[in-house]
N, C-alpha and C positions, 0 to 999 in steps of 0.2 A: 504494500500500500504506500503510496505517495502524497504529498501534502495535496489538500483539492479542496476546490474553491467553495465555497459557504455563500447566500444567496440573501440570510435574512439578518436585516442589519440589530443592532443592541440602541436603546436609548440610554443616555446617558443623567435625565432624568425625566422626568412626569413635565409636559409640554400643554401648555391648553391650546394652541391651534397647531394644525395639522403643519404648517408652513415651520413654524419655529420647533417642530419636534423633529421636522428630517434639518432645520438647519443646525441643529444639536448632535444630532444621530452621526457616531465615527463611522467609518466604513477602515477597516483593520485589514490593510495588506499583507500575506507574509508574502517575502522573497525568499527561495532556495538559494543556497550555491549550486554549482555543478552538480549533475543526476539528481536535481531534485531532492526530498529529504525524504528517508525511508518510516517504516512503521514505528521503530522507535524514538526517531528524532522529535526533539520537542516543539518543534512548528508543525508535525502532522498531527503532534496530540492535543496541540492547541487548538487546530484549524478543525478537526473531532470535537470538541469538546465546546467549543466557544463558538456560537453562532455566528456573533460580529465577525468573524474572521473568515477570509478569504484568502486563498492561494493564487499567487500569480497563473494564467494560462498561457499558452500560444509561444513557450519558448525552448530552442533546442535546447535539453538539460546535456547532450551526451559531446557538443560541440557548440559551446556559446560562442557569439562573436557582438562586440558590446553593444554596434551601433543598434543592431539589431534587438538584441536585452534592452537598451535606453530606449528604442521608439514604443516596443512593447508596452512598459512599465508608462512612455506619457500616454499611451490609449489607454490604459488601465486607469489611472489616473482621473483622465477630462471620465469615465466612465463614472470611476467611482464618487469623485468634487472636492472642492476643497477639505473636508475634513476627514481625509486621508490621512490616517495613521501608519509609515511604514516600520515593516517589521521584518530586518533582511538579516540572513546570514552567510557568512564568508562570502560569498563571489558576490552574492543579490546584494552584501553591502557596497562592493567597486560600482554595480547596476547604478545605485544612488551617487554614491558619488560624481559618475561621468552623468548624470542624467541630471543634477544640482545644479552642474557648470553649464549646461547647454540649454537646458527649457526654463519656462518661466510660469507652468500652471501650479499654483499655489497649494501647500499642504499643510494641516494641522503639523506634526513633527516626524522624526524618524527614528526606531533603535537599531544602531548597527552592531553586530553580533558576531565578534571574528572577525574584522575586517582583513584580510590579505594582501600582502606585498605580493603585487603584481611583476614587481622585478627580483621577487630571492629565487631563486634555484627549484627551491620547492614548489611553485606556483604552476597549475597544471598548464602542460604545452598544447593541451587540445582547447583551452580557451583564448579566443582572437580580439587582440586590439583594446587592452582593461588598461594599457601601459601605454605611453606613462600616465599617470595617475595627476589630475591638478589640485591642489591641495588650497582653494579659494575658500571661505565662508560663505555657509549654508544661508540662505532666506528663511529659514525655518529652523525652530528647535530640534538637539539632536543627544542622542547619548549615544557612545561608544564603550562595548563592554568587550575588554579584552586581559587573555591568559597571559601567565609570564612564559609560560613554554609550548603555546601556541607554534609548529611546524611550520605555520604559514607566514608567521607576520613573529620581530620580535617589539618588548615592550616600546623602545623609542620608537619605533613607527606608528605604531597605535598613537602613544603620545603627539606625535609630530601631526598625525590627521587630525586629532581630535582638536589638537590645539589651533591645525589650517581651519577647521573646519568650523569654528565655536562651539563643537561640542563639548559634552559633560566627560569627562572620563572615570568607566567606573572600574577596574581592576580585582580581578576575582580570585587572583594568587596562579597556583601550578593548577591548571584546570584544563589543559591541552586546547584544542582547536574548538571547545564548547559542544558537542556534538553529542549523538546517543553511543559513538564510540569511548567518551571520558565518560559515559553516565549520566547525561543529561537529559533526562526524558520530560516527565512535569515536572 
């Protein structure tokens, strides 16, 4: 099972007209990295579990190439409206990032989770064009949670975007790449 899209949105409180309750109402993106997230990963058991939440669609998980991830995510986006909450891990956070620098449709905020150094070694070669990476200030509120022994990304790079980027940085110790392979389900 893979993360998959959820259809019905959460209020966020008791609205008296119909207008001010969807202008309230989040619509909760998650973003995958690479192949999607599996049954245990904590964005599929979110996006199970939590109605607000939805799963990105419509992207190669097996061969990402970013322009293509960035266009995706703004249809998703103008779809879902400004009170878009993203919610991305490892690659789906690089997604936001190039997609921050380049469009201009407006979002409630973003939590980035894992974010990956698109230039270490380790950074998968079947994903095209996430590099270089521009490290401007978000339009939007952001938090960055990231491992001190993360494979992908080490702490000063996390520090360095979070700090390009206005994010918050939250640091979670030795917790590898955040995934259902360190243990992180709910």
């Amino acid at each position: 099972m893979t993360c998959h899209p959820r259809s019905m949105p959460h209020s966020l409180h008791f609205a008296d007209t119909t207008s001010e309750k969807q202008e309230m109402t989040p619509s909760i993106l998650l973003l995958p990295g690479i192949g999607n997230s599996g049954p245990g990963h904590w964005q599929t058991i979110w996006a199970n579990s939590d109605t607000s939440m939805e799963c990105i669609e419509g992207q190669d998980w097996k061969r990402p190439v970013c322009a293509k991830w960035v266009d995706n995510l703004e249809a998703a986006i103008r779809r879902t409206g400004p009170n878009t909450v993203l919610v991305a891990h490892s690659l789906g956070c690089l997604q936001v990032a190039h997609w921050a620098q380049s469009r201009h449709t407006a979002i409630r905020a973003a939590l980035l989770v894992a974010v990956p150094d698109p230039d270490r070694p380790t950074f998968p070669n079947k994903a095209l064009g996430f590099s270089p990476l521009e490290l401007k200030r978000f339009a939007f509120p952001s938090v960055v949670v990231a491992s001190t022994n993360d494979p992908y990304a080490d702490t000063d790079f996390s520090l360095r975007c979070a700090d390009a980027w206005g994010s918050r940085l939250v640091n979670i110790g030795d917790q590898g790449h955040i995934s259902s392979a360190n243990g992180f389900g709910d």
